[in-house]
C-alpha positions in Angstrom: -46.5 26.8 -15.3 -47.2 30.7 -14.1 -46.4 33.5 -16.4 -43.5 36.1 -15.0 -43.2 40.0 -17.0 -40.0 41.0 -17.7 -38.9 44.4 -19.0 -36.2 44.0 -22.2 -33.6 46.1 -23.7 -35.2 46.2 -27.1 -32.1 45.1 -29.0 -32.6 41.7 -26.3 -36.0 41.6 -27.2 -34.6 41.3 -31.2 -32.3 38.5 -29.8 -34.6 36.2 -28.0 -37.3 36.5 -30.7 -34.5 35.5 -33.7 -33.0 32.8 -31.7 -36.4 31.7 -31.2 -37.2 31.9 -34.7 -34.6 30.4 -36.2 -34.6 27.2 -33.4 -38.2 27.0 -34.1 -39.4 27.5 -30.8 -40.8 29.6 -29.1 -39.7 33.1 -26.8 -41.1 31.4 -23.8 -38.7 28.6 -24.4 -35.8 30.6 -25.5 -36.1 32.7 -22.0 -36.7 29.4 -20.0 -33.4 27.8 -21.6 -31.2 30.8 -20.5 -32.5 31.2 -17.1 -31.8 28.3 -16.5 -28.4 27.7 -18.0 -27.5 31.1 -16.1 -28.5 30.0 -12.4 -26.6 27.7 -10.1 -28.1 24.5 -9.8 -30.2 24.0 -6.5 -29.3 23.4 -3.2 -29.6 19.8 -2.1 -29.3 19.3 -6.2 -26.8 16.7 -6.9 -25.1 14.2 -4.4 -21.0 14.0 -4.3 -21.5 10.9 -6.9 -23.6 12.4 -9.2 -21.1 15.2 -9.5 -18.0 12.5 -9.6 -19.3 10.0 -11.1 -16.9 9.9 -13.9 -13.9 10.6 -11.8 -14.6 6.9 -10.4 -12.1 4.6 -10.7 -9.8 6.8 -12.4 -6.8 6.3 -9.9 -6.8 2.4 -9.5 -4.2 1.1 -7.9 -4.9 -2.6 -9.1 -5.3 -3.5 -5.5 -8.9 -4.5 -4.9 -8.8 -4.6 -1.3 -6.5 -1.2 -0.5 -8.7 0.5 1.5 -10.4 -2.8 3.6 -6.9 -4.9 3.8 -5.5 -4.5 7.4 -1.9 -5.5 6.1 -1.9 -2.5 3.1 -2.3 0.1 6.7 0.8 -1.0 8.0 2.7 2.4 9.3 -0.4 4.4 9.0 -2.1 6.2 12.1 0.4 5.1 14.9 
C-alpha cells in the first residue's frame, strides 16, 4: 500500500477520527472506506451478468424453449 497526504477541514478531521474511534479502526481505514464508497466502480469492472444477476429469470414465460423454438417466431421478422 503507498501513503497519500490530504489536507482536512478540521471539523472532517474530528469526523474521521470519531468514526474511527468509535468503529474501532483505524483513520486509514475510515478514509479508505469512503473513497471508495464515493468513486464509481472501474471501468471493465463488472460484466452485464454480474450487474443483472438477480434480474434473471424474473420474467419467465414458462416456455423453456421461447427464444430457440422456430414455431414460437411465427410472424416475427418477415
Amino acid at each position: 500500500m503507498t501513503s497519500l497526504t490530504i489536507k482536512l477541514p478540521e471539523s472532517l478531521r474530528q469526523k474521521v477520527e470519531s468514526t474511527a474511534r468509535i468503529s474501532g479502526r483505524s483513520v486509514s481505514s475510515v478514509v479508505r472506506d469512503a473513497i471508495s464508497s464515493s468513486l464509481p466502480p472501474a471501468p471493465g469492472g463488472l460484466s452485464l451478468f454480474e450487474r443483472t444477476h438477480d434480474l434473471c429469470g424474473k420474467g419467465k414465460s414458462g416456455i423453456p424453449d421461447l427464444a430457440t423454438n422456430a414455431k414460437h417466431m411465427n410472424g416475427y421478422g418477415a
